[in-house]
C-alpha positions in Angstrom: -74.0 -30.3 70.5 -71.9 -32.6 68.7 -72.5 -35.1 70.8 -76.1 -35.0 70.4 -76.0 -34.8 66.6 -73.5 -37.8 66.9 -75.6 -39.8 69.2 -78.9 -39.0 66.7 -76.8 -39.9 63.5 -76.0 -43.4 65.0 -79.4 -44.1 65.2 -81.0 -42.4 62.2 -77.8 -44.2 60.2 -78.4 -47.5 61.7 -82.2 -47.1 60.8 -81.7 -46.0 57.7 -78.5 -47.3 56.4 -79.3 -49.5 53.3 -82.0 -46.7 51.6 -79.0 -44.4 52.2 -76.3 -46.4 50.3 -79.0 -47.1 47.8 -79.6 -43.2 47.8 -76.2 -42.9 46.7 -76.3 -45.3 43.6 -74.7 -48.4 45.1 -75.8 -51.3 43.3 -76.6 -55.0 44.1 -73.5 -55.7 44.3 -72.0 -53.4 46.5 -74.8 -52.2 48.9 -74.4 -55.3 51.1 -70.4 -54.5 51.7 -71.4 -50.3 51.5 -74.1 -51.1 54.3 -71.5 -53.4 56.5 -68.6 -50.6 56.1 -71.2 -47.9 57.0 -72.5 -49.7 60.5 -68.6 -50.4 60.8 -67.8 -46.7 60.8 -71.5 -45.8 63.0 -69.1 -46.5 66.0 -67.3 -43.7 66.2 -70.3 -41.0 64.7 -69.8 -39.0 67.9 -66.0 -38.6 67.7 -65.8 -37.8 64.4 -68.1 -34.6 65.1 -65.6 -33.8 68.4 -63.2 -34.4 66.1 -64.3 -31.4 63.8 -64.7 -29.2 66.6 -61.5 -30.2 68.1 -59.6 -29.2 64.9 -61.8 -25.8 65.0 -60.5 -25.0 68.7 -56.7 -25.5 67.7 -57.2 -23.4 65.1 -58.8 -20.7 66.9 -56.3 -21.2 69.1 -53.9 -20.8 66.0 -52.4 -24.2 66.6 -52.5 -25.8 63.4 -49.4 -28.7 63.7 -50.8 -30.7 66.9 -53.9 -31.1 64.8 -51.7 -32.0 62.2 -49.0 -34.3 63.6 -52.2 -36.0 65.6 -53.6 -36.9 62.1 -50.3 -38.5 61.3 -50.8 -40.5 64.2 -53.8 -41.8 63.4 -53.3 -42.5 60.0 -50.4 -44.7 61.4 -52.9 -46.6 63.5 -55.1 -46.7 60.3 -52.7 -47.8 58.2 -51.6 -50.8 61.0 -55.3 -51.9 61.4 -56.0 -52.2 57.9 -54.3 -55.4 57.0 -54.6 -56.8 60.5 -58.4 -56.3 60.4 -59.0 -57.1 56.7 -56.8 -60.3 56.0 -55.3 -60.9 59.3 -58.6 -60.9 61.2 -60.5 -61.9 57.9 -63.3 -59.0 58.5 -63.3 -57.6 55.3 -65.4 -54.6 54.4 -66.0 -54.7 58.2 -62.3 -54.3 59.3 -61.6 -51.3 56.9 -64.9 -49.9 59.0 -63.7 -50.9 62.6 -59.8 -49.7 61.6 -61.2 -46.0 60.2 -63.8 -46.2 63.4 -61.0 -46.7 65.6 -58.1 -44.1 64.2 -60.8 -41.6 63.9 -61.4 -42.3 67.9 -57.6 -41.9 68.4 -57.5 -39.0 66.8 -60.2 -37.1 68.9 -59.1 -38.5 71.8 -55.3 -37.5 71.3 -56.4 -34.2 70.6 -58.9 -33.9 73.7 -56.1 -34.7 75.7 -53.9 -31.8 74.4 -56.6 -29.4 74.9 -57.2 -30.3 78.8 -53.3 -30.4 79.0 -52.8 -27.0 77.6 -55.7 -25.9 79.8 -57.5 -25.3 76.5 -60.9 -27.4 78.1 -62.1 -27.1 81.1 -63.5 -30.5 81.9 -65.6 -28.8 84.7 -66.8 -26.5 82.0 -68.7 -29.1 80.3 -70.5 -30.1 83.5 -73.0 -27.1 82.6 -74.5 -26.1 79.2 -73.5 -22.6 77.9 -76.3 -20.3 78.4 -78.8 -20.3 75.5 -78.1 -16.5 74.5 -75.0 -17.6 73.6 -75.7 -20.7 71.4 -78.2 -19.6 69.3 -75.8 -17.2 67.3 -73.1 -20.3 66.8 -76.2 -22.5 65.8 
């Protein structure tokens, strides 16, 4: 599901993008750099929503710290992109996009790989949909 809805939200957000960042009150000014971040950060739509539902599975699983020392993790690799994207790279709005885009990937990927590791996924599992009986409560 959150794949889907990831997928979709690339391209309703790439459609829409400058309406929305005019939605939200960005002026002139800003709307051109809001617009550029917002495409930036597009990339990684689908991993962000895994991300979420990653967290939710540790949780449920009443693991809280690798969810937490992960995020650590990937706010080091945000926090190392930053400059090297922004001034090193000179991309601007762009490389504060690409560098949240890319530690938000890390992140859900790290935690992916705990959770086939620990034998918490399946990947076999995902091979088949979950019968519909069972989705339409959780939707």
């Amino acid at each position: 599901i959150s794949a889907v809805v990831g997928f979709s939200s690339i391209i309703f957000l790439a459609c829409f993008t400058s309406p929305i960042v005019r939605f939200f009150g960005a002026n002139e000014f800003v709307s051109p750099y809001a617009v550029s971040y917002l495409r930036a950060r597009l990339l990684a739509a689908p991993l962000f929503l895994a991300c979420m539902v990653c967290q939710g599975a540790f949780r449920g699983f009443q693991d809280t710290k690798t969810p937490f020392f992960m995020s650590i993790f990937a706010n080091a690799v945000n926090l190392t992109l930053y400059p090297t994207l922004i001034y090193g790279l000179r991309l601007g709005v762009v490389g504060a996009g690409i560098a949240t885009a890319v530690s938000q990937s890390t992140l859900t990927l790290g935690l992916l790989y705990v959770m086939v590791r620990k034998r918490m996924l399946v990947l076999d599992d995902l091979k088949r949909p979950p019968p519909l009986g069972k989705l339409l409560p959780l939707l």
